[in-house]
C-alpha positions in Angstrom: 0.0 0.0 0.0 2.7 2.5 1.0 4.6 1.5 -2.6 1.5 2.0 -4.2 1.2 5.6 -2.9 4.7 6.6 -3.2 4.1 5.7 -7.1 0.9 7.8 -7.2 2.8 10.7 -5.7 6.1 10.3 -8.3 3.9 10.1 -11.2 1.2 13.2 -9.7 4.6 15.1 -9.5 6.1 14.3 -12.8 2.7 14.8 -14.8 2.4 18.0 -13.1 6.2 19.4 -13.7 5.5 18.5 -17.7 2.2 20.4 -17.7 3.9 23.5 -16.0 6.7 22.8 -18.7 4.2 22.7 -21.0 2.5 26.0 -20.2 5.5 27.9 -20.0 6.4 27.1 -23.4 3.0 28.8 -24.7 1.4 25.5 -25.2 -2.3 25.5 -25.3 -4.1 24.9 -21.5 -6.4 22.3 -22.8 -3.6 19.9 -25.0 -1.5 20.5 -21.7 -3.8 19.2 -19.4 -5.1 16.1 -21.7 -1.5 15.3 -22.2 -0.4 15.6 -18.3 -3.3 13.3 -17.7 -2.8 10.7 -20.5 1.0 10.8 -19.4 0.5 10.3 -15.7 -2.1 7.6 -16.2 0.0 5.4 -18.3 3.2 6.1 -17.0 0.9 4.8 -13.6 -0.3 1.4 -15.2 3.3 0.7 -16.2 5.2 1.9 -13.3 2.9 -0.2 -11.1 2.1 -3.3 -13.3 5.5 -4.1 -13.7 6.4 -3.7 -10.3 3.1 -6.2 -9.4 4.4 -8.6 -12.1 8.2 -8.6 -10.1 6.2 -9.3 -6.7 3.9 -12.1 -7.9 6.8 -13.8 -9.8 9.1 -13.4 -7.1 6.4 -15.0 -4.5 5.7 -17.7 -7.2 9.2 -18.7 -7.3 9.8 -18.6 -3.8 6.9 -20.0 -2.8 7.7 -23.4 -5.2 10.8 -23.2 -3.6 9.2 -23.4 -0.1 7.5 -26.0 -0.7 10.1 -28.1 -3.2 12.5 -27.4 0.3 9.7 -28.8 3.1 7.9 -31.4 0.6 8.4 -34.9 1.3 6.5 -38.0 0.8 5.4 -38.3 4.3 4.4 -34.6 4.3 0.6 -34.6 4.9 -1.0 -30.9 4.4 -3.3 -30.6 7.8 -6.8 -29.0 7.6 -7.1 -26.0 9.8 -9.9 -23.8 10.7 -9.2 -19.9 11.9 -11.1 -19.0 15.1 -11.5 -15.0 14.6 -12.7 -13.3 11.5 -11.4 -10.4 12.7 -7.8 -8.6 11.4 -5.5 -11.4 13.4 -7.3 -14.2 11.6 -7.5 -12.4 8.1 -3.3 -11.9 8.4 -2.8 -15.6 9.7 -4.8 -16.8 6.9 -2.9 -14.5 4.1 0.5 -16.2 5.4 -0.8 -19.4 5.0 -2.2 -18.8 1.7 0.9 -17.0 0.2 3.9 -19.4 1.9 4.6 -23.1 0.3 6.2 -24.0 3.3 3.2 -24.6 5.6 1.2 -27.6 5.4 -1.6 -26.0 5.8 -5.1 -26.2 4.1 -7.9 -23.4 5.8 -10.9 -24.8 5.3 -12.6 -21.3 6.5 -13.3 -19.4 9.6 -15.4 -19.3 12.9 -16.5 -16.1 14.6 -19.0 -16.0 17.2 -20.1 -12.0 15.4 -23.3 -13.1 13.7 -22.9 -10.2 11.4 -19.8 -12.3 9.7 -21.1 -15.6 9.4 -21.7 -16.5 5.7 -19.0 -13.5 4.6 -16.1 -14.1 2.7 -12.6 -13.6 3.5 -9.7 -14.1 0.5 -12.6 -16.7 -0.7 -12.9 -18.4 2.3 -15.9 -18.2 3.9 -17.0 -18.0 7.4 -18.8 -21.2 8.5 -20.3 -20.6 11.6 -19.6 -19.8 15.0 -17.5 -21.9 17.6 -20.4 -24.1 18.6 -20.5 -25.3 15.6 -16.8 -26.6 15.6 -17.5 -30.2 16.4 -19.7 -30.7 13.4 -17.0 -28.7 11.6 -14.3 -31.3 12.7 -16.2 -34.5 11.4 -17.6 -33.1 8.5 -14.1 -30.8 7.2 -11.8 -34.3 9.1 -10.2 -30.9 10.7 -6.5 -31.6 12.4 -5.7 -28.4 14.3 -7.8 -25.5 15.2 -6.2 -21.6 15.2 -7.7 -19.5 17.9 -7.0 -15.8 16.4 -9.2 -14.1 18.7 -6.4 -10.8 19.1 -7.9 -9.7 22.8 -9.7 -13.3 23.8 -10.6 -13.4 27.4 -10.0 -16.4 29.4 -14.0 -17.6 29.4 -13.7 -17.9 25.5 -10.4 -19.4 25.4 -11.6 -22.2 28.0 -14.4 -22.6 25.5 -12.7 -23.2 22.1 -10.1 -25.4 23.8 -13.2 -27.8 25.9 -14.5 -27.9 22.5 -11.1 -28.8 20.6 -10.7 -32.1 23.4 -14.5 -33.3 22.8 -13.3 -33.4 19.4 -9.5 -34.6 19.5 -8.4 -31.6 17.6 -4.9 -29.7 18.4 -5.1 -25.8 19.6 -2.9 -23.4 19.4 -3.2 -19.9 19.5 -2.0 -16.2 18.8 0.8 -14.6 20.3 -0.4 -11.7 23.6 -2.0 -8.1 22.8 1.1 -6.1 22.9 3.1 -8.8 19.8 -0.1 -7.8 18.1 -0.3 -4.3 18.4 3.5 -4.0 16.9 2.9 -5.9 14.7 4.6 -9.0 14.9 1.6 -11.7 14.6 2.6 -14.5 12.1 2.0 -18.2 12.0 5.7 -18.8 12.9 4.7 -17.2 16.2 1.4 -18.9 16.8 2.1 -21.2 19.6 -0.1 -24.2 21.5 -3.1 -22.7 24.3 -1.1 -22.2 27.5 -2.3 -22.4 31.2 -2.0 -18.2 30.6 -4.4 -18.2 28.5 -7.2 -19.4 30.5 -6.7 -17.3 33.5 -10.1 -15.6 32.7 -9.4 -11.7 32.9 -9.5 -9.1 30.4 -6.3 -7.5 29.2 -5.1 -5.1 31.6 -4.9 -1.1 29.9 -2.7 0.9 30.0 -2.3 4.6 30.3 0.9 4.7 28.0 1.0 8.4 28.1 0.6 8.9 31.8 3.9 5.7 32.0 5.4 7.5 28.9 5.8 10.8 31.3 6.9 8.0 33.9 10.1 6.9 32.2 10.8 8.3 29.0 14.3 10.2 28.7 15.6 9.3 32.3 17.4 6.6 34.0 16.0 3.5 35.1 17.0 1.2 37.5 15.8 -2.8 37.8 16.8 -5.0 41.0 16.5 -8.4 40.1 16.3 -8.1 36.2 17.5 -11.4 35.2 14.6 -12.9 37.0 10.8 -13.9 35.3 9.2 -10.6 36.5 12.3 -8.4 36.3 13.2 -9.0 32.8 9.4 -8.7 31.9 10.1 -5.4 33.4 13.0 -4.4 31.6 11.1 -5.2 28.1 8.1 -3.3 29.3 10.3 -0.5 30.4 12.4 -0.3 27.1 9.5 0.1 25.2 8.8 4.5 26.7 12.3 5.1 25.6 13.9 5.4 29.1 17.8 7.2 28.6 19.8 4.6 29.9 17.8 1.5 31.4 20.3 -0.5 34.4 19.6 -4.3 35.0 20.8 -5.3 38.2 21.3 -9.1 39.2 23.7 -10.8 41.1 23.2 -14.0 39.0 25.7 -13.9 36.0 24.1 -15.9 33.4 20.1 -14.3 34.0 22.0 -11.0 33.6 23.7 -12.1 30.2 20.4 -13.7 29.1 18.3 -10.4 29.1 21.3 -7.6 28.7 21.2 -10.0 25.0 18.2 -9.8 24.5 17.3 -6.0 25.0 19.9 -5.2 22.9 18.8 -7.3 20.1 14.8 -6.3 20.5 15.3 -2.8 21.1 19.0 -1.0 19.8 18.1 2.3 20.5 17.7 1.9 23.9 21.0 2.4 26.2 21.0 -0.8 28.1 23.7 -1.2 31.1 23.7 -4.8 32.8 25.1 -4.6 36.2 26.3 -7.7 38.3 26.2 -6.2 41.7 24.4 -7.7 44.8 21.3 -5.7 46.5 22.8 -6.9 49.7 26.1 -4.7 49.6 25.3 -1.6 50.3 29.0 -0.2 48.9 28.0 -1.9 45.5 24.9 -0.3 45.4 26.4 3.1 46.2 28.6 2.8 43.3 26.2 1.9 41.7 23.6 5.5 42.3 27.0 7.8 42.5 28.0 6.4 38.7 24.2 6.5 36.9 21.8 8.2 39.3 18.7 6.6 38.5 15.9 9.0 38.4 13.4 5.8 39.2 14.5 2.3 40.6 12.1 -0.8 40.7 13.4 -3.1 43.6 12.6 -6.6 42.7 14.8 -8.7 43.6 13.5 -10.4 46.4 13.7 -14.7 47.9 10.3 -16.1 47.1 10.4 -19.8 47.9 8.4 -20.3 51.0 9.6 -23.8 52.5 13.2 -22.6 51.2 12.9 -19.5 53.1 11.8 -21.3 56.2 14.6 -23.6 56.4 17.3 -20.4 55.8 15.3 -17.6 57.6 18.7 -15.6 58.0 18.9 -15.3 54.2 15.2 -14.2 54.1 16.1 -11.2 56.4 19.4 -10.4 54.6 17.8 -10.5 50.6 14.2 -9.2 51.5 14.7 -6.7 54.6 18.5 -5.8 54.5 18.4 -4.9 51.0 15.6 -3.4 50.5 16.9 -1.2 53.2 20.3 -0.6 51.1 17.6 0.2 48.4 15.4 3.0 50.2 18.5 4.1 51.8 20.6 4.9 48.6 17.0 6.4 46.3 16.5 8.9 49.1 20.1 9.9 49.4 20.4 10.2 45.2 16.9 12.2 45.4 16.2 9.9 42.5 12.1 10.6 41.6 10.5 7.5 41.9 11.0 4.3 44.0 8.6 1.1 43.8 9.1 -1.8 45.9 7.6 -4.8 44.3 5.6 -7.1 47.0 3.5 -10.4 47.2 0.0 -11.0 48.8 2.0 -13.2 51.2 2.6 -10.0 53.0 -1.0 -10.1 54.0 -1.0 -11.8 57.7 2.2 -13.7 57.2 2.2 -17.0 58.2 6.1 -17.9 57.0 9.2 -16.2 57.1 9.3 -15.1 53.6 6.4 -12.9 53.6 6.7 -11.4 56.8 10.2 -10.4 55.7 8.5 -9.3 52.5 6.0 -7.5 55.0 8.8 -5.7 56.8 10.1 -4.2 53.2 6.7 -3.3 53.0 6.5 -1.2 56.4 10.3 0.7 55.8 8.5 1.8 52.5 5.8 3.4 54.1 7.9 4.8 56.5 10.5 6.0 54.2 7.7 7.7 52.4 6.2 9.4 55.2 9.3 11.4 54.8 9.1 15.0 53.5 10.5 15.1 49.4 11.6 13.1 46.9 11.3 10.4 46.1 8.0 9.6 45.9 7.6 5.9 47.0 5.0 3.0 47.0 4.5 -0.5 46.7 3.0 -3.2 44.4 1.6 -6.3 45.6 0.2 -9.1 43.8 -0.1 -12.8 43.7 1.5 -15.9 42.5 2.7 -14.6 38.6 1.9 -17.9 36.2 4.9 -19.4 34.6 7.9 -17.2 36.9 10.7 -18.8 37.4 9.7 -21.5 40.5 6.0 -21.2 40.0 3.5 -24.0 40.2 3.1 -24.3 36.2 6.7 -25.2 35.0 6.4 -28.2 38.1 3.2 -29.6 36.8 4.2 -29.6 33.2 7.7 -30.9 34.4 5.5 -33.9 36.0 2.6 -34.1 33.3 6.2 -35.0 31.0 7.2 -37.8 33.2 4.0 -39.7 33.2 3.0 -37.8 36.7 2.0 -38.0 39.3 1.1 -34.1 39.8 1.3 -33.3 43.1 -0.4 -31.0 44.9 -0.4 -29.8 48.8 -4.2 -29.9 49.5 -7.8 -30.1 47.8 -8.7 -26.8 49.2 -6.1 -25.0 48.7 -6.4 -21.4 46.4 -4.1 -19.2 45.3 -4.6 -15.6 43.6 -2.8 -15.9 39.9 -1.6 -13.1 37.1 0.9 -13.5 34.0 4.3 -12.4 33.8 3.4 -9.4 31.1 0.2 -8.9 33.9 2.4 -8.2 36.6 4.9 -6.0 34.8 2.5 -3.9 33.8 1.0 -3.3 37.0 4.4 -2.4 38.3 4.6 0.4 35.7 1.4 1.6 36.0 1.2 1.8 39.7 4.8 3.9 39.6 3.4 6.3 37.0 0.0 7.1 39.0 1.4 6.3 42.4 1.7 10.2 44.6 3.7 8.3 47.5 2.8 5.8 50.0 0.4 3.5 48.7 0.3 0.5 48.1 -1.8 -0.6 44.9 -3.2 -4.1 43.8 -4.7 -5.9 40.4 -8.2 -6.5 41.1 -7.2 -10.2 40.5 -10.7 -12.1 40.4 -11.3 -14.8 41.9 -9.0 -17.1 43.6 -8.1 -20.5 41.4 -8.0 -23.9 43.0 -4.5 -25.1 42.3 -6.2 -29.1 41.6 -8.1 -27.7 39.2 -5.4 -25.4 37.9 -3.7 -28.9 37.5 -6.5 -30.8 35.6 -6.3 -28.4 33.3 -2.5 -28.1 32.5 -3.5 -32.2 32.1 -5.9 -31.7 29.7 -3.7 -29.0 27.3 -1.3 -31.7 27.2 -3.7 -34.0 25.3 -3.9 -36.0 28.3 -7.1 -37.1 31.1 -6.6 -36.1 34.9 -6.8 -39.4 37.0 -7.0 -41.7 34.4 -3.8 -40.9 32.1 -2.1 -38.9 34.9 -2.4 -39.0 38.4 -3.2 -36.5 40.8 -2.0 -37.0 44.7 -2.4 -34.7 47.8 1.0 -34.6 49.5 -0.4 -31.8 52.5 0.8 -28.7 53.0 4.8 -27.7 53.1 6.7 -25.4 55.5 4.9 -22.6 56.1 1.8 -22.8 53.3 -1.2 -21.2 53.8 -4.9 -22.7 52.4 -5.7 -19.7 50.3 -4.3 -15.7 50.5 -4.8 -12.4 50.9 -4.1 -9.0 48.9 -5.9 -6.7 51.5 -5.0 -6.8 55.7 -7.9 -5.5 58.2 -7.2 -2.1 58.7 -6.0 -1.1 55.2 -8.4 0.8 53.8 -8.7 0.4 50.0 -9.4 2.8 47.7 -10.4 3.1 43.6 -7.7 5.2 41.4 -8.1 6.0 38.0 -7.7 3.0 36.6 -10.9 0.6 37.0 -8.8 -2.4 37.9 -6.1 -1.6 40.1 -6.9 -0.3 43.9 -5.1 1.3 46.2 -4.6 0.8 49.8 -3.4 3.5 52.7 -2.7 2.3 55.8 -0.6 3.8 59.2 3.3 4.2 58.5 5.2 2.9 62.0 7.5 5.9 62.9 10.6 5.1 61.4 13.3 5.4 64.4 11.6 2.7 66.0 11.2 0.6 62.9 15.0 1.0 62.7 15.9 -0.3 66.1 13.8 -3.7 65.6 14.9 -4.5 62.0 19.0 -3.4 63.2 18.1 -6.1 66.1 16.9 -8.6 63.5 19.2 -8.0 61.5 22.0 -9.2 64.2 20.0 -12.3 64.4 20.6 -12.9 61.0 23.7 -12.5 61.4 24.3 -14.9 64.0 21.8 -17.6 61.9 19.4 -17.5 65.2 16.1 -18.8 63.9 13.9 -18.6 66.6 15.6 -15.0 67.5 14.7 -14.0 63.8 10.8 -15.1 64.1 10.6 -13.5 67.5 12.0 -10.2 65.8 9.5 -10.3 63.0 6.4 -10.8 65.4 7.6 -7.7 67.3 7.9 -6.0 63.8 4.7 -8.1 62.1 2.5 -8.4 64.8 0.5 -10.2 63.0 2.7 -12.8 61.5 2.2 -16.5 62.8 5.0 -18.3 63.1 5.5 -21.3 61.6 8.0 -23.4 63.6 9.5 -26.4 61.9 9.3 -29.9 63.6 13.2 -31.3 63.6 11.7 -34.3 61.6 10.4 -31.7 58.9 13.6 -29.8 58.8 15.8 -32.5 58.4 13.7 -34.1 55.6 13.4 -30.9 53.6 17.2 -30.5 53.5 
């Protein structure tokens, strides 16, 4: 289309520079214009029908090459059917159509938009809507189904794929909103229905102007970048055109990984990787005096409950002490912005990682009780889907070894978000955020982790307790039955954005908050346990302590 135009516009110009010549010369108006006209409107048909004769020999020869390359005599072209009439499903089709290298044969579309069924789409027409997919896949012998729904919720997508294992059909899907949006849908990218996808909530918007304002042109600082959420962060960020983004980790290869990556994705963007530990406050200083960030995300954090509970004194020294180093060193810079990344395990603690988490929570608020910069807050949300250590990659890990999945209790719930989810919450809530709340995804409902397990079963092609066996192993060090996001006493409020909330509670004065956590933090020191959970209830009064039978610790280690 733009070659087309740019034609238009080099043949308007050249008719109307021999016209002017034309007239100049004395010629009369009338011949002038006629033969402008006649001039531009062949030199049009030629100009552009040779240059759509080069295109459609070009994509004939390579597309015979395609398919001479990936042809064999075992190759079997599969019948597919596009879920989505819409824009995604027109482009996957058009790829399909125009590449010999997919075995691929569309027999038409689905789209639940009444006012599309019986149009037609590149001559293929759509059939129906998804209820009428079975009957589709026995009368069409359908292999594979393409869901190309660009901003499906997690209702529909739970639909199509039931549907898909009545019938014994494959499913795979469209990559998220934000591929689609730049652009870079394409059936190489189309990839099989993951636990993600069913999660059930709408995309979460995003005020890209009021984040644009947020980071663009200034210095931005990661803490735990290599990890799932962090470098999900460090893509989001690198996208508002920060001057210089820093990703801090102390682990070598994570760092490597994503410092790779950015610069590959996005070369415009002045990426600095940073292996430094959160934990050494004379790092970190070097690390503020060299680059001063103008907004740091701290989230680099210990997450693994019954880990945590075994090695309390590194709990302290990852989750409190640095996040101390970290509000320390961004008032001290007078950076802008500071956002401490949190976990619903804060809420009425019942294990050492989140009370310590709980702690960093209460030397944010009172670091932001403080008069100036930087303005500071914190984001807390629940488990994130597919992070490094979650749930997911350990069920999918078992589902591939013939099971069985295990799980800690029938009953037991847990609050779940995606990856992209949670970094865009992080964003938002620092761009809206005035200093000292703390703000949380209106998440839904809670999931049952069984059935969040039946599930991941069945998108493997498999049946739950027939082909793969669930078993209930109780609850590990320190679990909980279901969580929180909001404590009693924190009273929530809405903010401009329909789904995320915030929440103000009292800030503890901070010289006494100081004394306790420089007392805990001896304790750590000295590896005293029970000294460390006595500390926290001072600090956390409402943290309940889960202490470890010596049978349970020495089996856990």
């Amino acid at each position: 289309m733009i070659d087309l135009f740019n034609t238009v516009k080099a043949n308007a110009v050249s008719s109307l520079a021999l016209m002017l010549g034309g007239l100049l010369l004395g010629q009369a108006p009338k011949e002038v214009v006629t033969a402008g006209a006649i001039d531009g409107l062949l030199s049009l048909f030629l100009v552009a029908g040779v240059r759509v004769a080069i295109r459609l020999t070009t994509l004939s020869i390579d597309k015979r090459r395609e398919s001479d390359t990936v042809q064999s005599p075992g190759t079997r072209t599969r019948k597919v059917v596009i879920v989505g009439a819409g824009e995604v499903g027109e482009k996957i089709f058009r790829e399909i159509r125009d590449s010999g290298r997919l075995r691929y044969e569309v027999v038409g579309f689905l789209d639940d938009d009444p006012r599309k069924i019986g149009l037609s789409i590149h001559g293929k027409s759509v059939l129906g809507d998804v209820d009428d997919l079975g009957k589709l896949a026995r009368t069409a012998r359908l292999d594979e189904v393409i869901i190309a729904i660009g901003a499906a919720s997690g209702k529909q997508m739970r639909r199509i794929v039931e549907i898909c294992e009545r019938h014994g059909l494959s499913s795979r899907t469209v990559p998220v909103v934000g591929d689609i949006l730049n652009g870079q849908v394409s059936v190489n990218r189309v990839r099989p229905v993951s636990y993600e996808d069913l999660l059930g909530r709408p995309t979460l918007a995003l005020d890209r102007e009021l984040i644009g304002a947020f980071l663009r042109g200034k210095t931005v600082l990661v803490t735990g970048g290599g990890g799932s959420i962090g470098s999900a962060l460090c893509r989001q960020v690198s996208r508002f055109d920060p001057r210089r983004l820093l990703i801090c980790d102390n682990s070598e290869n994570n760092l490597y990984e994503i410092d790779l990556e950015l610069r590959q994705v996005f070369p415009a963007v002045s990426v600095e990787a940073v292996l430094a530990d959160v934990r050494n406050r004379s790092q970190m200083k070097d690390v503020f005096r060299t680059y001063q960030p103008a907004v740091v995300i701290h989230a680099a954090a210990y997450k693994h409950v019954p880990m945590m509970e075994l090695h309390p004194w590194e709990a302290v020294k990852n989750n409190v002490a640095a996040a101390l180093n970290m509000l320390t060193l961004t008032q001290e810079a007078k950076s802008e912005h500071f956002v401490l990344v949190s976990t619903d395990k804060a809420v009425r603690p019942s294990n050492v990682m989140g009370a310590t988490k709980r702690v960093a929570e209460l030397l944010t608020l009172a670091f932001a009780a403080k008069p100036g910069p930087p303005r500071l807050m914190i984001v807390r949300f629940g488990n994130v889907a597919g992070s490094d250590g979650s749930v997911i990659p350990l069920f999918q890990r078992q589902i591939e070894r013939g099971g069985p999945v295990t799980v800690t209790h029938p009953d037991i719930t847990r609050y779940f978000m995606t990856v992209s989810e949670a970094a865009q919450l992080i964003l938002q809530a620092g761009a809206m955020g005035e200093g000292g709340e703390i703000f949380v995804l209106d998440m839904g409902r809670p999931i049952r982790i069984v059935d969040m397990a039946r599930d991941l079963i069945r998108l493997s092609g498999l049946k739950p307790d027939e082909d793969i066996e669930i078993k209930f192993i109780g609850l590990r060090l320190g679990e909980k039955l279901y969580e929180e996001l909001v404590a009693d006493g924190e009273g929530i409020h809405p903010t401009g954005h329909q789904k995320i909330m915030a929440i103000r509670g009292p800030a503890r004065r901070l010289e006494w908050l100081g004394s306790r956590i420089d007392e805990l933090l001896a304790c750590a020191e000295r590896r005293d346990a029970d000294g460390i959970r006595r500390e926290l209830q001072e600090i956390v009064p409402e943290y309940t302590a889960y202490l470890p039978r010596e049978s349970e610790t020495s089996q856990a280690g």
